[in-house]
N, CA, C, O and CB atoms as a CASP TS submission, in Angstrom:
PFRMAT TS
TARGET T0000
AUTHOR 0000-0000-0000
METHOD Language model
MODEL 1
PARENT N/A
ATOM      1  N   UNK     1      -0.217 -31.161  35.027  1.00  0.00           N
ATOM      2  CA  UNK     1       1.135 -30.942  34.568  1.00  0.00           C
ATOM      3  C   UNK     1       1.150 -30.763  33.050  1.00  0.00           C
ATOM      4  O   UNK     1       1.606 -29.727  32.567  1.00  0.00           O
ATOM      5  CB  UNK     1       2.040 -32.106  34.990  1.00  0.00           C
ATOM      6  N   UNK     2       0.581 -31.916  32.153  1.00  0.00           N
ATOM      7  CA  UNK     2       0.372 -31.667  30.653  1.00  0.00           C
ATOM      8  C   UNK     2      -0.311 -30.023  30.346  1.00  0.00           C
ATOM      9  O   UNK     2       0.206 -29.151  29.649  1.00  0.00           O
ATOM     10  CB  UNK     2      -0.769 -32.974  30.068  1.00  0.00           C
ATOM     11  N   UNK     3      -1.451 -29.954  31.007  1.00  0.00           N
ATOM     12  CA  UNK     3      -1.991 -28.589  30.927  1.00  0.00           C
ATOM     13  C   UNK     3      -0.937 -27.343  30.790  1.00  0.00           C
ATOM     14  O   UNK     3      -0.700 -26.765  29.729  1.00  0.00           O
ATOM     15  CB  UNK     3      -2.818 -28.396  32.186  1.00  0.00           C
ATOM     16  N   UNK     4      -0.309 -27.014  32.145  1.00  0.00           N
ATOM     17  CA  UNK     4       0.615 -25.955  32.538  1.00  0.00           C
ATOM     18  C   UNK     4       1.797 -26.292  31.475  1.00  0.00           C
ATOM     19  O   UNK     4       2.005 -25.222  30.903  1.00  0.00           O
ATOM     20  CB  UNK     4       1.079 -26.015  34.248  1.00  0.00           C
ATOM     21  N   UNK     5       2.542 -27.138  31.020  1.00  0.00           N
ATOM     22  CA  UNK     5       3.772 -27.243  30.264  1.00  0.00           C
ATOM     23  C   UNK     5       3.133 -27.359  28.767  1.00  0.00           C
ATOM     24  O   UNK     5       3.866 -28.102  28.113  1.00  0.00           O
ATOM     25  CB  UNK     5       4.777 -28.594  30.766  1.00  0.00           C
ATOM     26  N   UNK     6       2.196 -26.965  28.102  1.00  0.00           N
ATOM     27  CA  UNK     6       2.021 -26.921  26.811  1.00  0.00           C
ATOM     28  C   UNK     6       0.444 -25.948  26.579  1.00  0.00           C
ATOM     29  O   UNK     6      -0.253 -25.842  25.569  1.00  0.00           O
ATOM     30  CB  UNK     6       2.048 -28.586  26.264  1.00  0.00           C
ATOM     31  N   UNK     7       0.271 -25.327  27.989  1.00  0.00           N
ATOM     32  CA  UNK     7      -1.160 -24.565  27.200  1.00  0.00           C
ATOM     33  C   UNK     7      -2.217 -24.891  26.651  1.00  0.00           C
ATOM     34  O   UNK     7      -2.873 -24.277  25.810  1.00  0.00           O
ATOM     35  CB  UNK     7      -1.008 -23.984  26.307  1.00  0.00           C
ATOM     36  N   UNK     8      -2.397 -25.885  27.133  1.00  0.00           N
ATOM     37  CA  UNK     8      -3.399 -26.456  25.936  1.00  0.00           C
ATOM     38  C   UNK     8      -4.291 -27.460  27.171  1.00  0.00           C
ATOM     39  O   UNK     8      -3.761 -28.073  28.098  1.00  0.00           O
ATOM     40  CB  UNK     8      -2.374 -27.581  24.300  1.00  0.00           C
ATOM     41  N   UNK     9      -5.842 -27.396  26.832  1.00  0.00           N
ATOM     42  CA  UNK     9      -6.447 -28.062  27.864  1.00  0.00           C
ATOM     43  C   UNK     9      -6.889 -29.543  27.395  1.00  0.00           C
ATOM     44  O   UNK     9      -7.293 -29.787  26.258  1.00  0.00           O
ATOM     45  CB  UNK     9      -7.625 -27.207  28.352  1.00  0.00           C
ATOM     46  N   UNK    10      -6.767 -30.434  28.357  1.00  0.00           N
ATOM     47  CA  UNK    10      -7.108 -31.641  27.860  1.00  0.00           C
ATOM     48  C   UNK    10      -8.667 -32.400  27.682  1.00  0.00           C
ATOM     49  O   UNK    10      -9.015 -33.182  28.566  1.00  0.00           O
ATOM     50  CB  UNK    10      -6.365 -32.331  28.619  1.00  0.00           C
ATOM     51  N   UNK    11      -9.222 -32.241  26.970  1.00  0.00           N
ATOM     52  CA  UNK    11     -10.518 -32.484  26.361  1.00  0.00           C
ATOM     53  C   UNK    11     -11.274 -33.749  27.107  1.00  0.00           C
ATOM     54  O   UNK    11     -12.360 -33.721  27.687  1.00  0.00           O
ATOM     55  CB  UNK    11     -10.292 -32.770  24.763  1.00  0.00           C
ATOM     56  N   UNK    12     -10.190 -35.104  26.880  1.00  0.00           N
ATOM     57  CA  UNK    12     -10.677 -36.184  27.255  1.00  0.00           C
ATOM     58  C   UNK    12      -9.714 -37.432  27.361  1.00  0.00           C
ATOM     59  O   UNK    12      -8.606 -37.488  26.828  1.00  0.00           O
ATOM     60  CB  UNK    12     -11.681 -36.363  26.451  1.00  0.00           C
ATOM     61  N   UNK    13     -10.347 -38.519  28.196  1.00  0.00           N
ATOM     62  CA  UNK    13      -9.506 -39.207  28.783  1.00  0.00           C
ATOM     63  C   UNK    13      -9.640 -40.727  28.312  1.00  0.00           C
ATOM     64  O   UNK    13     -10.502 -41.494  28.741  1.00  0.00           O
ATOM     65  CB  UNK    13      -9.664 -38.962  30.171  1.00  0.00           C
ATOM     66  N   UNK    14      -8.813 -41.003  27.509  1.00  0.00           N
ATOM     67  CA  UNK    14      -9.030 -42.525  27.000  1.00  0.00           C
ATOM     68  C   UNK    14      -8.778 -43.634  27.972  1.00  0.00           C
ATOM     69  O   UNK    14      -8.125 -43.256  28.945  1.00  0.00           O
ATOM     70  CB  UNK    14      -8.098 -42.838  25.823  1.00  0.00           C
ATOM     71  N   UNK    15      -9.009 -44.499  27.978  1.00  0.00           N
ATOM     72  CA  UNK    15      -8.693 -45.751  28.854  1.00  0.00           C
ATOM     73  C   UNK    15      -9.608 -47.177  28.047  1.00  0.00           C
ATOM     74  O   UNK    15     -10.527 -47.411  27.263  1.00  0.00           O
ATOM     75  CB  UNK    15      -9.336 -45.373  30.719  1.00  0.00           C
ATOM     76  N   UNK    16      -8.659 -47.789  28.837  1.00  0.00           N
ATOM     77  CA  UNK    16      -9.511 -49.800  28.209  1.00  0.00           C
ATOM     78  C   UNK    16      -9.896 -50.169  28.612  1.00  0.00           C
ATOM     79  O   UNK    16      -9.894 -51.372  28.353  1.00  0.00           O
ATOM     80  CB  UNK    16      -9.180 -51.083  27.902  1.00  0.00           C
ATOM     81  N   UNK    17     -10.810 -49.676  29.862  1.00  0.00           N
ATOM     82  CA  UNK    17     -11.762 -50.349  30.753  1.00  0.00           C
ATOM     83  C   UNK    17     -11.362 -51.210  31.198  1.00  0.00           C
ATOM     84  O   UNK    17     -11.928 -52.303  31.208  1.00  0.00           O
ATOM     85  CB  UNK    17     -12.791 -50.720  30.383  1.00  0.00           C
ATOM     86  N   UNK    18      -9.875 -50.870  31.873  1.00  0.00           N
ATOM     87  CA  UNK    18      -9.349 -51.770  32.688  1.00  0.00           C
ATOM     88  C   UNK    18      -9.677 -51.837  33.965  1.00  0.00           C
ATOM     89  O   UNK    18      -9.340 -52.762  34.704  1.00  0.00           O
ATOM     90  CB  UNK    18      -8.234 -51.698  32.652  1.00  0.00           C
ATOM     91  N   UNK    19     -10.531 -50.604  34.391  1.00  0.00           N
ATOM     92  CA  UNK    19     -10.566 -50.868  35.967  1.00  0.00           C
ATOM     93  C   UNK    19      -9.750 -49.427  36.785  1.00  0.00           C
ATOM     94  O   UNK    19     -10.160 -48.750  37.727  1.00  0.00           O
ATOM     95  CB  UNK    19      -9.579 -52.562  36.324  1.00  0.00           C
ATOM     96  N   UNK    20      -8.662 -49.334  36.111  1.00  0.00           N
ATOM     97  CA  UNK    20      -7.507 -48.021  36.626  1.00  0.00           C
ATOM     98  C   UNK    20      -8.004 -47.085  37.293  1.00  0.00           C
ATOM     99  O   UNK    20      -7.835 -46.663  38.437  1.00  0.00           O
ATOM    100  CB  UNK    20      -6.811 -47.183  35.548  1.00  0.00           C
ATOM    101  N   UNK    21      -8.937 -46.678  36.040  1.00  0.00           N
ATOM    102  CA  UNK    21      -9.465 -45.198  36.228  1.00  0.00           C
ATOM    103  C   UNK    21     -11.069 -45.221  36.675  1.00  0.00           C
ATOM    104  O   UNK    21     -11.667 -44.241  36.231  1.00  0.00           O
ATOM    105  CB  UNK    21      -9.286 -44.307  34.702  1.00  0.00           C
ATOM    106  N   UNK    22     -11.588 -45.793  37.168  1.00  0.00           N
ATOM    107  CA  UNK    22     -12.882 -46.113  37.698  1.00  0.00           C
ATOM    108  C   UNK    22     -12.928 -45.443  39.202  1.00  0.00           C
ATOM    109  O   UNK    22     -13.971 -45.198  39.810  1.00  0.00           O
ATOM    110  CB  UNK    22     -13.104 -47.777  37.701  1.00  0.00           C
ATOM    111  N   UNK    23     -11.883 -45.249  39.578  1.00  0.00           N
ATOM    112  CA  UNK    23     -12.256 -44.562  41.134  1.00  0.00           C
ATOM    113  C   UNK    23     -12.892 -43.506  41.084  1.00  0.00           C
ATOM    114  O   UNK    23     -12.812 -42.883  40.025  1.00  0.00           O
ATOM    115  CB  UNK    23     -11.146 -44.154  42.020  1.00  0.00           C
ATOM    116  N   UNK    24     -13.523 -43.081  41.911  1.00  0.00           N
ATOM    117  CA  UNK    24     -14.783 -41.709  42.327  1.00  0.00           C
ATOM    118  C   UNK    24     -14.108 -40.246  42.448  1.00  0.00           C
ATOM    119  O   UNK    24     -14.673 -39.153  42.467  1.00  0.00           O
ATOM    120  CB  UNK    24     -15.606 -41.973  44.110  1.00  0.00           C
ATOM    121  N   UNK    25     -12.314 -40.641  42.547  1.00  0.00           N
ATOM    122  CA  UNK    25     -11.793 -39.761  42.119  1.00  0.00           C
ATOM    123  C   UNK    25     -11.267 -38.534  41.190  1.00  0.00           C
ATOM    124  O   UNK    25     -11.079 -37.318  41.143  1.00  0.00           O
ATOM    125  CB  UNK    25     -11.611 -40.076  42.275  1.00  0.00           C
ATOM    126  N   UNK    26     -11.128 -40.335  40.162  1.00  0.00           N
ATOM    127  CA  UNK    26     -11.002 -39.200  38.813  1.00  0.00           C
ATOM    128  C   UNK    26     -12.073 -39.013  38.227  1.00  0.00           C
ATOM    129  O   UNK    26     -12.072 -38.211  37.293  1.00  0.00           O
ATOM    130  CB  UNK    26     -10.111 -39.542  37.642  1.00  0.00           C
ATOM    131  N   UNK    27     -13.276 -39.679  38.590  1.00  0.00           N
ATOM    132  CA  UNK    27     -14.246 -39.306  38.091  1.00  0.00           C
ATOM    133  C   UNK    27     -14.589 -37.926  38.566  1.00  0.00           C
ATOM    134  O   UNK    27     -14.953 -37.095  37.733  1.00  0.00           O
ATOM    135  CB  UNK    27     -15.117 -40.208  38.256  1.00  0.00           C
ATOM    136  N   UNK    28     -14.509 -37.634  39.748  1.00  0.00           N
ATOM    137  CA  UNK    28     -14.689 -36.288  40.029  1.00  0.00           C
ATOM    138  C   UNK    28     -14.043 -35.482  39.371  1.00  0.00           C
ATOM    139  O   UNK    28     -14.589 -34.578  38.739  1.00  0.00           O
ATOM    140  CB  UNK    28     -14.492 -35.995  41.135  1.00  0.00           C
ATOM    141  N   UNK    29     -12.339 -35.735  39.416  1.00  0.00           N
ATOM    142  CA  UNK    29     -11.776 -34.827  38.357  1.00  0.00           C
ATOM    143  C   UNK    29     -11.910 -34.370  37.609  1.00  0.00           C
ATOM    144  O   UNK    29     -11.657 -33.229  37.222  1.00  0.00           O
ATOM    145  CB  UNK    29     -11.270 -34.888  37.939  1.00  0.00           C
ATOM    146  N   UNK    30     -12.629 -35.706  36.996  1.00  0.00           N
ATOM    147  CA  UNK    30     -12.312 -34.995  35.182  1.00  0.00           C
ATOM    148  C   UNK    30     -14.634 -34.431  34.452  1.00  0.00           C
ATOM    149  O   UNK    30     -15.293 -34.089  33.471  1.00  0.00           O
ATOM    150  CB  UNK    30     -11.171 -37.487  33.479  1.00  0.00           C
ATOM    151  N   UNK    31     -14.749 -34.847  36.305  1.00  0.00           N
ATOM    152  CA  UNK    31     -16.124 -33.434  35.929  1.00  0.00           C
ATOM    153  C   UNK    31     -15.826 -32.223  36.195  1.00  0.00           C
ATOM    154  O   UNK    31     -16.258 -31.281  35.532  1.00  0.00           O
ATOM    155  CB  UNK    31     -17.551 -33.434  36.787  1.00  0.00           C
ATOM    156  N   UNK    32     -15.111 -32.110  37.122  1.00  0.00           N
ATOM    157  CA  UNK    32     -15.030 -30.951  37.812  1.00  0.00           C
ATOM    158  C   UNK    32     -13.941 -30.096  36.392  1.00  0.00           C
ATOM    159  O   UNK    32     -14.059 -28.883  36.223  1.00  0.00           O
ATOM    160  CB  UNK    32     -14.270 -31.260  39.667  1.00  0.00           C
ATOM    161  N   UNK    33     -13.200 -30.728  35.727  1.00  0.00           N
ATOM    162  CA  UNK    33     -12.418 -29.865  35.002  1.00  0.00           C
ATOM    163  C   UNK    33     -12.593 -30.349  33.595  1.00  0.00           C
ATOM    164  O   UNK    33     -11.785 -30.609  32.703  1.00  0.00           O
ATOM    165  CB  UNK    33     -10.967 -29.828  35.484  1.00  0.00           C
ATOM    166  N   UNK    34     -14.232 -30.401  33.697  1.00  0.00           N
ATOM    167  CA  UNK    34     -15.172 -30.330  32.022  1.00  0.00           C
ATOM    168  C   UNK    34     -13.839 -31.510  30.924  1.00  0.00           C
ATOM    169  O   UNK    34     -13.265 -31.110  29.911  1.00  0.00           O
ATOM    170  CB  UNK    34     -15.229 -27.750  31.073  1.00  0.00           C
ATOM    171  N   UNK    35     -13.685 -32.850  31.512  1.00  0.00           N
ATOM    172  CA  UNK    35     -13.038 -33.801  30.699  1.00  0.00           C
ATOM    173  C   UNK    35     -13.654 -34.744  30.563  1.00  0.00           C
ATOM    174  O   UNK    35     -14.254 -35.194  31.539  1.00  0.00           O
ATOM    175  CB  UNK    35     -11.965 -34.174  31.008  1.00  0.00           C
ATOM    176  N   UNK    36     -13.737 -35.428  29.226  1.00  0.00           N
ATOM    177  CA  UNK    36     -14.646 -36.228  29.180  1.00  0.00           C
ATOM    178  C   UNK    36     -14.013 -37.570  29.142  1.00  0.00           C
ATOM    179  O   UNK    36     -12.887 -37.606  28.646  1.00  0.00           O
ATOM    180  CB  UNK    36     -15.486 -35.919  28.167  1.00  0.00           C
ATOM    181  N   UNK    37     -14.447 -38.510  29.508  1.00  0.00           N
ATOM    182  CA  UNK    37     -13.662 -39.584  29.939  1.00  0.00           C
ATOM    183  C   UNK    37     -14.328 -40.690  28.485  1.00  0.00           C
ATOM    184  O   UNK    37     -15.440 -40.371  28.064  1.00  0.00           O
ATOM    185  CB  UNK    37     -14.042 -40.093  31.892  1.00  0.00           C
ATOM    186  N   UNK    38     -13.789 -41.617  27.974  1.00  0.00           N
ATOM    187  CA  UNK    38     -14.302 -42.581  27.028  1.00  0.00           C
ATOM    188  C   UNK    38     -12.932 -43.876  27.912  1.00  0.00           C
ATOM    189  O   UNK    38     -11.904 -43.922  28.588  1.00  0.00           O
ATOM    190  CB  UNK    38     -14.124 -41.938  24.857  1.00  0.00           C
ATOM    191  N   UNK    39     -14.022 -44.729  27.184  1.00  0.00           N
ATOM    192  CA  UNK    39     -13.564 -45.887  27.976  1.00  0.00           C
ATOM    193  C   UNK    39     -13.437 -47.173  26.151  1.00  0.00           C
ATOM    194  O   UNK    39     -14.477 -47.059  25.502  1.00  0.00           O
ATOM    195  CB  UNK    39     -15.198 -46.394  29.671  1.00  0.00           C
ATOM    196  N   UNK    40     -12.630 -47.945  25.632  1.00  0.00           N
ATOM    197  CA  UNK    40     -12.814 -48.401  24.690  1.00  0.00           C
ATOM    198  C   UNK    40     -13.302 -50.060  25.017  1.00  0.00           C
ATOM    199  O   UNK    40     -14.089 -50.169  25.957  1.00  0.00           O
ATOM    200  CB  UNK    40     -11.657 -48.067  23.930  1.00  0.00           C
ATOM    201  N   UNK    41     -13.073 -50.779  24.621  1.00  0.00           N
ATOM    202  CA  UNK    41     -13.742 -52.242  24.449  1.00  0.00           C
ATOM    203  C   UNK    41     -12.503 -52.989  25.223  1.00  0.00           C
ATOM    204  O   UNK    41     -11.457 -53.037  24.576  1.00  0.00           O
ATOM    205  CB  UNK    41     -14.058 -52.846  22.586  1.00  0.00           C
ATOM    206  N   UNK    42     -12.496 -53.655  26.705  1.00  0.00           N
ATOM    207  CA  UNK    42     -11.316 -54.241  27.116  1.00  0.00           C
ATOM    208  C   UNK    42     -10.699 -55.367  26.131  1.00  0.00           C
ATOM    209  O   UNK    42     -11.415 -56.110  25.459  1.00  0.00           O
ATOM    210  CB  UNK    42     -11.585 -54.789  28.444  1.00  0.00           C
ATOM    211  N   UNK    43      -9.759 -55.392  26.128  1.00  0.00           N
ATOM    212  CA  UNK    43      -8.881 -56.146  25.243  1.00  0.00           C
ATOM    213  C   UNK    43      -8.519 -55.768  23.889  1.00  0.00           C
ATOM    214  O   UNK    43      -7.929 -56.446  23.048  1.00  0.00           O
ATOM    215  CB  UNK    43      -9.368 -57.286  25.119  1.00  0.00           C
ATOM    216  N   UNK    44      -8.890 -54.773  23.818  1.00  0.00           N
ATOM    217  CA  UNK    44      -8.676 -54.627  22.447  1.00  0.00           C
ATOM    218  C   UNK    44      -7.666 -53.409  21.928  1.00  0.00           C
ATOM    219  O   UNK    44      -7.913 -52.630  21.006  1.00  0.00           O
ATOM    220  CB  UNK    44     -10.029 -54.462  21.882  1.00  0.00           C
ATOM    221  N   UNK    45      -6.789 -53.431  22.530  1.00  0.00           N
ATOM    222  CA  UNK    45      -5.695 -52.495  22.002  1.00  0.00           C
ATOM    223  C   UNK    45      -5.334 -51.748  20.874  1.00  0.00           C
ATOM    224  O   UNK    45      -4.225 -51.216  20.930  1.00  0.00           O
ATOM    225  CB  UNK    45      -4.882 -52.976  22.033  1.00  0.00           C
ATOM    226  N   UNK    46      -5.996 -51.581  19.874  1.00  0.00           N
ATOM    227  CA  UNK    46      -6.061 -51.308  18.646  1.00  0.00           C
ATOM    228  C   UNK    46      -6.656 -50.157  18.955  1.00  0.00           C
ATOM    229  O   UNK    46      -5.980 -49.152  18.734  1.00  0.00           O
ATOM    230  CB  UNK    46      -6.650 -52.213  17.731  1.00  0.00           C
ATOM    231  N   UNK    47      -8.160 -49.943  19.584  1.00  0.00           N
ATOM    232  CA  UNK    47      -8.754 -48.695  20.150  1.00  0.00           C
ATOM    233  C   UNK    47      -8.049 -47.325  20.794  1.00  0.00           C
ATOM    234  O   UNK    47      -8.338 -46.128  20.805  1.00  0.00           O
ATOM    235  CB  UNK    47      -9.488 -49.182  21.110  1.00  0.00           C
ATOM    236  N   UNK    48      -6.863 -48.231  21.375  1.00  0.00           N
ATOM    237  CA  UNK    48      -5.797 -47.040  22.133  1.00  0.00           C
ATOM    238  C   UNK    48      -4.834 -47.063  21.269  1.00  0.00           C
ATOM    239  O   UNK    48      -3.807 -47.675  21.562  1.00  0.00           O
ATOM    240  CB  UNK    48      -5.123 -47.313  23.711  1.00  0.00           C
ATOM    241  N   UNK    49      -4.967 -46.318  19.859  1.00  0.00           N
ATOM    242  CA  UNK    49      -3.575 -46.359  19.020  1.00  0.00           C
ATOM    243  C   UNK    49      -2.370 -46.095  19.630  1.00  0.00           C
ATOM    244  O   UNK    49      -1.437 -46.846  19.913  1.00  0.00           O
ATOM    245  CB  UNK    49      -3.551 -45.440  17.971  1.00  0.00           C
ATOM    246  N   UNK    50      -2.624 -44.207  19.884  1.00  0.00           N
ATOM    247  CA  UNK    50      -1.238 -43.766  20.379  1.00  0.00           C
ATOM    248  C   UNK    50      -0.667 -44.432  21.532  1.00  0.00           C
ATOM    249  O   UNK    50       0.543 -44.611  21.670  1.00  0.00           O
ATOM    250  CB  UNK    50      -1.247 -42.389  20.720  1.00  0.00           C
ATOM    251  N   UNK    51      -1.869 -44.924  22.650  1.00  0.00           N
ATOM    252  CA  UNK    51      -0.718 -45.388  23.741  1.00  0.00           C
ATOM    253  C   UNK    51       0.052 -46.735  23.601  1.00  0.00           C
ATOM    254  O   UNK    51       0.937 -47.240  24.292  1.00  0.00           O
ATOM    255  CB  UNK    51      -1.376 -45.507  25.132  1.00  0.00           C
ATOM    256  N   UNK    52      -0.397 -47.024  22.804  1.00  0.00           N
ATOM    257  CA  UNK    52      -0.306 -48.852  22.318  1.00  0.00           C
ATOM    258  C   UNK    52       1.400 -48.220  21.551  1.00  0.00           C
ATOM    259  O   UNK    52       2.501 -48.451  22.052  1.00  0.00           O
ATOM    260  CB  UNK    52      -2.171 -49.790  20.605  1.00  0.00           C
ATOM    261  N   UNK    53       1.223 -47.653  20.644  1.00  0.00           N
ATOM    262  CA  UNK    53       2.146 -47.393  19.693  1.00  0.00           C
ATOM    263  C   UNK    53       3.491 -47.087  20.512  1.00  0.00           C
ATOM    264  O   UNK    53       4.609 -47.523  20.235  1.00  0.00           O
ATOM    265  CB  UNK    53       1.650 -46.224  18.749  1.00  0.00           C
ATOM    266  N   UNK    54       3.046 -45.998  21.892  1.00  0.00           N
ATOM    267  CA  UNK    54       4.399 -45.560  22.640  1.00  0.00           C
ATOM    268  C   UNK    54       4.678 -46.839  23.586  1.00  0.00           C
ATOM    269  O   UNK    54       5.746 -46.946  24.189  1.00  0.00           O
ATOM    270  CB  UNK    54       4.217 -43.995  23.633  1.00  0.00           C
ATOM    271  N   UNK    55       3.707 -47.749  23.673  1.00  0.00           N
ATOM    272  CA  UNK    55       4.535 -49.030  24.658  1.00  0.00           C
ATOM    273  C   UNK    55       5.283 -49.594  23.803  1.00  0.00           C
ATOM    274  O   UNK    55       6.483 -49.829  23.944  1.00  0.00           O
ATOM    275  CB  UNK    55       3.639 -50.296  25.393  1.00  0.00           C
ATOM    276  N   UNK    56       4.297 -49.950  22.438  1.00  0.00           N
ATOM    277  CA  UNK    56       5.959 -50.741  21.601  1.00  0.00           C
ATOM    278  C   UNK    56       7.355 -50.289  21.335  1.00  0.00           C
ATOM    279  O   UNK    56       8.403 -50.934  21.301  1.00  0.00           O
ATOM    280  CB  UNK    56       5.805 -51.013  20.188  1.00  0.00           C
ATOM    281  N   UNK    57       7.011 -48.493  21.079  1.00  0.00           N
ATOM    282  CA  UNK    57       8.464 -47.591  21.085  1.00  0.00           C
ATOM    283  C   UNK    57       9.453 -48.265  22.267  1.00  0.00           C
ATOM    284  O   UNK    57      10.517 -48.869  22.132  1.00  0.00           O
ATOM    285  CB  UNK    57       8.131 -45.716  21.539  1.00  0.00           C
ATOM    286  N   UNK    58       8.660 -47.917  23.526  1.00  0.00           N
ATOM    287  CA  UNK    58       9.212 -47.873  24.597  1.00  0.00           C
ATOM    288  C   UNK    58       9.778 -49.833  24.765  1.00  0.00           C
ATOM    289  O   UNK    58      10.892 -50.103  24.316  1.00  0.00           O
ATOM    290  CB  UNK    58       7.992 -47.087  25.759  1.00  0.00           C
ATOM    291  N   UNK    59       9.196 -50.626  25.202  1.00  0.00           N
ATOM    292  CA  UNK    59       9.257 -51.999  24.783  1.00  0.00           C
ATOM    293  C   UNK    59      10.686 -52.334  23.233  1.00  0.00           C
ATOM    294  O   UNK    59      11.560 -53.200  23.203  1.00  0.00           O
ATOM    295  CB  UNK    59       7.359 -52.304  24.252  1.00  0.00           C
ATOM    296  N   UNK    60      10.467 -51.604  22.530  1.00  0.00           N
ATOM    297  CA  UNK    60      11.837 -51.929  21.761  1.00  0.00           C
ATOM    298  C   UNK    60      12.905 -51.307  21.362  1.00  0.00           C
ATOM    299  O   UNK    60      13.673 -51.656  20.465  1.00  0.00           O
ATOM    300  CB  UNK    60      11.683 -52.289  20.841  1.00  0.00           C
ATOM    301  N   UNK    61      12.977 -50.017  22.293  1.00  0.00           N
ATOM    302  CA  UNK    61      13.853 -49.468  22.777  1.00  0.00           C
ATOM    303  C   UNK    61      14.481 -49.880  24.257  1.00  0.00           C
ATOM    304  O   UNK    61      15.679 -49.605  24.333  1.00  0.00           O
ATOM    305  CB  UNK    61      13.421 -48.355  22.663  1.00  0.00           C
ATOM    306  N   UNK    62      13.904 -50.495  25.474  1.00  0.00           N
ATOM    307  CA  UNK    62      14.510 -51.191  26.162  1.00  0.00           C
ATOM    308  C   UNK    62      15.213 -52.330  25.498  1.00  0.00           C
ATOM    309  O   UNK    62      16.428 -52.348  25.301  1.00  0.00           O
ATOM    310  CB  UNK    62      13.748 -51.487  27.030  1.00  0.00           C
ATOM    311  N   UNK    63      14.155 -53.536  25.073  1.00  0.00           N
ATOM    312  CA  UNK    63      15.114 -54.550  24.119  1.00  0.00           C
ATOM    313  C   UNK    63      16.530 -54.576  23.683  1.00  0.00           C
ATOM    314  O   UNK    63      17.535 -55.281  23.780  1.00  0.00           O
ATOM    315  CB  UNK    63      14.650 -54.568  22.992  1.00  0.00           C
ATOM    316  N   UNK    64      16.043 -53.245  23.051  1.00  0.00           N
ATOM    317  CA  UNK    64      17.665 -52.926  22.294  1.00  0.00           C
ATOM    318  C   UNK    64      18.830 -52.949  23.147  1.00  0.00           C
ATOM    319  O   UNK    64      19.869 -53.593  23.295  1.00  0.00           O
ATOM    320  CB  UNK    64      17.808 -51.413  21.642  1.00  0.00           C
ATOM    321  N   UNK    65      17.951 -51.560  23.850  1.00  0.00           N
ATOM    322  CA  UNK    65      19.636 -51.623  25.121  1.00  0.00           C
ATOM    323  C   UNK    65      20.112 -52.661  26.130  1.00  0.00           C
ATOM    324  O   UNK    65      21.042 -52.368  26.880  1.00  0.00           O
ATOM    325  CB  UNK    65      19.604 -50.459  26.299  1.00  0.00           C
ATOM    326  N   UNK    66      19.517 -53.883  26.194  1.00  0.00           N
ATOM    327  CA  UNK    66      19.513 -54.866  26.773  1.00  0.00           C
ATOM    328  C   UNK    66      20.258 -55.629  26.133  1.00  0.00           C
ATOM    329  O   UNK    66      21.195 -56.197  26.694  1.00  0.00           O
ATOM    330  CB  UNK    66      18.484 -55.262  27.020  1.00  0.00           C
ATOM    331  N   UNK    67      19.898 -55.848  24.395  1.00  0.00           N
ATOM    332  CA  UNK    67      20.453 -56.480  23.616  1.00  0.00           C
ATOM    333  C   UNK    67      22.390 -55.895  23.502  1.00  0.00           C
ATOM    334  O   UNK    67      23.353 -56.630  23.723  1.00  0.00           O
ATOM    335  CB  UNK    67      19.413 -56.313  22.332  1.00  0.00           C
ATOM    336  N   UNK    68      22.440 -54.559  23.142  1.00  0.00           N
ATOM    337  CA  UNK    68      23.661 -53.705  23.105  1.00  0.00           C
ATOM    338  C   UNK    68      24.983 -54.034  24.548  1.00  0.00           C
ATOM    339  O   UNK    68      26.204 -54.187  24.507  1.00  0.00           O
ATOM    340  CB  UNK    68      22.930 -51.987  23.195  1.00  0.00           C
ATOM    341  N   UNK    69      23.735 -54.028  25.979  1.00  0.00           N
ATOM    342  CA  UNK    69      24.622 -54.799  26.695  1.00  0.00           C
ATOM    343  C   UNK    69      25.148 -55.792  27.226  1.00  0.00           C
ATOM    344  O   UNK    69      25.877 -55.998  28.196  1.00  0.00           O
ATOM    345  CB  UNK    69      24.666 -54.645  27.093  1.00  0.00           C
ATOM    346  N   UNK    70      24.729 -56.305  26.541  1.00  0.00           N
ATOM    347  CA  UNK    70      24.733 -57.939  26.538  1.00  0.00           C
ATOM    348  C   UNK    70      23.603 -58.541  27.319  1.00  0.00           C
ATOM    349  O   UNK    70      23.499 -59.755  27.141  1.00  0.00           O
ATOM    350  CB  UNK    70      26.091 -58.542  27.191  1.00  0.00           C
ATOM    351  N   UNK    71      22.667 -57.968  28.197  1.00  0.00           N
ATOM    352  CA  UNK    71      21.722 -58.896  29.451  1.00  0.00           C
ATOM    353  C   UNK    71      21.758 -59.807  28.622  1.00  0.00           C
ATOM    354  O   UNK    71      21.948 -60.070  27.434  1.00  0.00           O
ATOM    355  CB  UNK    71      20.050 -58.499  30.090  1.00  0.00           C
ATOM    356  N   UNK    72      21.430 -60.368  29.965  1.00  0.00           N
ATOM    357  CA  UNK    72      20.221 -62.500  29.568  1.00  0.00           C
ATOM    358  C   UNK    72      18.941 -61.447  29.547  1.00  0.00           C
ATOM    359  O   UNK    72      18.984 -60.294  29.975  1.00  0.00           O
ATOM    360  CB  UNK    72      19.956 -64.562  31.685  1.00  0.00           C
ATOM    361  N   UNK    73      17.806 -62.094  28.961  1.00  0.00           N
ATOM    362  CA  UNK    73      16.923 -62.220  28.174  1.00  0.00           C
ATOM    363  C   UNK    73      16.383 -61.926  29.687  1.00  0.00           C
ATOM    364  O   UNK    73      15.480 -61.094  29.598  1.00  0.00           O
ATOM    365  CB  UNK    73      16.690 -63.477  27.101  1.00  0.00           C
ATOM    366  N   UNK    74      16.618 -62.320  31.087  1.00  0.00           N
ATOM    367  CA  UNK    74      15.851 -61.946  32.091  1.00  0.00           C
ATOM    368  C   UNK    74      15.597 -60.202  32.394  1.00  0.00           C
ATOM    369  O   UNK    74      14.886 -59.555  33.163  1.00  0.00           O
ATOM    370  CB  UNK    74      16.508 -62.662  33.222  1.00  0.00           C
ATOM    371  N   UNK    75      16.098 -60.043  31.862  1.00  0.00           N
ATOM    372  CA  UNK    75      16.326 -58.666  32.236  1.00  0.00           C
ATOM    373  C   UNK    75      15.027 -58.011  31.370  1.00  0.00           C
ATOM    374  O   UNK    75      14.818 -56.798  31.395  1.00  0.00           O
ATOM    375  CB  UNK    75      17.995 -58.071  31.789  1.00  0.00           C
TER
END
């Protein structure tokens, strides 16, 4: 989907060696469509800038609107 909506081919595949992406699946995938997969040091979030960066976006932009409508803190 990223491919077809921006033209552009995706090189390689970050992850935190969580386990996710370890199936025989995407491993096939991402031989079969010349991607190279890197895996960084588990726990260490710093390695995955950008995705780290869009959970906090995302994470304090829910907050907010939670905060704006009044929720309890469960929410």
């Amino acid at each position: 989907m990223v491919e077809n909506e921006t033209d552009l081919k995706i090189k390689k595949l970050r992850t935190d060696n969580g386990g996710e992406y370890e199936d025989t699946k995407v491993k096939k995938f991402c031989y079969e469509h010349m991607t190279r997969m890197e895996r960084t040091v588990p726990g260490t979030p710093q390695h995955n800038g950008v995705a780290e960066r869009m959970n906090r976006t995302l994470t304090e932009r829910a907050r907010s609107l939670r905060v704006q409508l009044g929720l309890p803190k469960n929410f």
